[in-house]
C-alpha positions as CSV (number, residue, x, y, z in Angstrom):
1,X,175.6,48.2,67.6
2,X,175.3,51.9,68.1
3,X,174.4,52.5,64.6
4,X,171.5,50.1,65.1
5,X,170.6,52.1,68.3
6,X,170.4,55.0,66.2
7,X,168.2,53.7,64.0
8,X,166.3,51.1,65.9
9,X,163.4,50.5,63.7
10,X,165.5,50.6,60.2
11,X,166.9,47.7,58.5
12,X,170.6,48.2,58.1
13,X,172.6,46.5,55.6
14,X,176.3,45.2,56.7
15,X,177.2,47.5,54.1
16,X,175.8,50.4,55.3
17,X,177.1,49.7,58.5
18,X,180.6,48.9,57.1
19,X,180.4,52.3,54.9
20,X,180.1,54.1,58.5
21,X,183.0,52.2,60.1
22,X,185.5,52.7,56.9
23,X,186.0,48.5,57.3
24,X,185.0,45.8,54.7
25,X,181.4,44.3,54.7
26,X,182.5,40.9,55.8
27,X,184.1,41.7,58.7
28,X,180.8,43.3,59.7
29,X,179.1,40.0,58.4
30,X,181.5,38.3,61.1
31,X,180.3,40.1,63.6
32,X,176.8,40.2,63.2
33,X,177.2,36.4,63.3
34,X,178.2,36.5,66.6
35,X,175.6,39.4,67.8
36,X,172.8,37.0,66.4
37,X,174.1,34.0,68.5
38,X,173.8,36.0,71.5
39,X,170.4,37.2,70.4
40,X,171.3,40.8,70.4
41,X,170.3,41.5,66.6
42,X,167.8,39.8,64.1
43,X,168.2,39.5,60.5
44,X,165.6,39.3,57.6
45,X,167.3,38.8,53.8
46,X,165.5,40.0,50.6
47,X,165.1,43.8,49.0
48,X,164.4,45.2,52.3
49,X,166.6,43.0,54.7
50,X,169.6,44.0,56.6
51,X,169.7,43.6,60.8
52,X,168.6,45.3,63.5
53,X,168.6,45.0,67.5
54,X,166.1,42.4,68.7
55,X,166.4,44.2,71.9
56,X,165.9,47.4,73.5
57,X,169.2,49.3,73.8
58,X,168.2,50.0,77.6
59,X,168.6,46.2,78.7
60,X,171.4,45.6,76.4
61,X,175.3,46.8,77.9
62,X,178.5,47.0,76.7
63,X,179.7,43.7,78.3
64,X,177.0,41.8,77.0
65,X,178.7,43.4,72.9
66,X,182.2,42.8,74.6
67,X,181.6,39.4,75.6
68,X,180.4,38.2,72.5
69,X,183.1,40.2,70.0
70,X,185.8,38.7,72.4
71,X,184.8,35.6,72.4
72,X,187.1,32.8,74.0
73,X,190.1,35.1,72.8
74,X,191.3,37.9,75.6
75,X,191.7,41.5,74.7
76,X,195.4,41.5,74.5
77,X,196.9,38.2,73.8
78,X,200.2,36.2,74.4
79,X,203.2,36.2,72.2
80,X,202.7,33.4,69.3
81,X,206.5,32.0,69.9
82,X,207.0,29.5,72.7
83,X,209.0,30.8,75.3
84,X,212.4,28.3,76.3
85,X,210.7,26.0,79.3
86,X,214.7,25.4,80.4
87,X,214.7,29.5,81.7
88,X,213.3,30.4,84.9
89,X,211.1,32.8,83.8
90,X,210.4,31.6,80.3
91,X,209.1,28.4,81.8
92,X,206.3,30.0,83.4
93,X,205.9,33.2,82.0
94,X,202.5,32.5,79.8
95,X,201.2,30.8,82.8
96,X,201.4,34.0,85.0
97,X,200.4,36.4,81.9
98,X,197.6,34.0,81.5
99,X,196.6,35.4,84.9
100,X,197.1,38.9,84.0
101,X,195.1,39.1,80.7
102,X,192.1,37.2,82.5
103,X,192.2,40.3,85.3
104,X,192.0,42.7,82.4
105,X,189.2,40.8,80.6
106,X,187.4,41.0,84.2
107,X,188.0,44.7,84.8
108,X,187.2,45.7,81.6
109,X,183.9,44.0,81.3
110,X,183.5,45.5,84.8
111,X,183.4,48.5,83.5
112,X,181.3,47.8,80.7
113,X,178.6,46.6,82.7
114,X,177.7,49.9,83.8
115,X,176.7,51.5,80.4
116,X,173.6,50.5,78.4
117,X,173.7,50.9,74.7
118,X,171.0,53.4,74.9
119,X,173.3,55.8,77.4
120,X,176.1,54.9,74.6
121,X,174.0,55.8,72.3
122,X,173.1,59.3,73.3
123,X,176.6,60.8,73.5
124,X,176.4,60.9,69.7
């Protein structure tokens, strides 16, 4: 998103954009799939296609990126094995880290609401 910032009037092809994050195309194609369902970025295919922001970077913020990149999942997550329900604290642990990780997902996006892309933007 801060690449299309920087060039707000270009087409950019995922694979420019995954050239300046060192990552494989598709993962960027992933992404902009879910940039486009919030209405963040536009696409157009052909010779000339690639994406760019559909909005101005001054009404768009960081939460509204971190909320659609996170999606249902939370920043950190809990452990994939299934703690013993017969222990005392293994019975209830994910219930009470479930707690936690939601308070991080709120403090974080917090803190995200008070940057714009554009003020991103211009520390590069």
């Amino acid at each position: 998103m801060t690449l299309l910032a920087v060039h707000k009037d270009d087409w950019l092809t995922s694979t420019l954009i995954a050239s300046s994050l060192n990552i494989n195309p598709v993962l960027v194609r992933k992404e902009i799939s879910n940039l486009k369902k919030g209405d963040l970025i536009e696409s157009k295919e052909g010779k000339n296609g690639g994406i760019r922001l559909l909005k101005d970077p001054n009404i768009i913020y960081l939460s509204d990126i971190f909320i659609l990149a996170k999606g249902n999942d939370h920043v950190l997550s809990l452990s994939n094995n299934t703690p013993n329900p017969k222990c005392r604290v293994g019975k209830k642990i994910n219930d009470r880290l479930k707690v936690v990780l939601k308070n991080i997902d709120q403090s974080i996006n917090e803190s995200l609401k008070k940057q714009t892309l554009e003020s991103f933007k211009n520390q590069f």
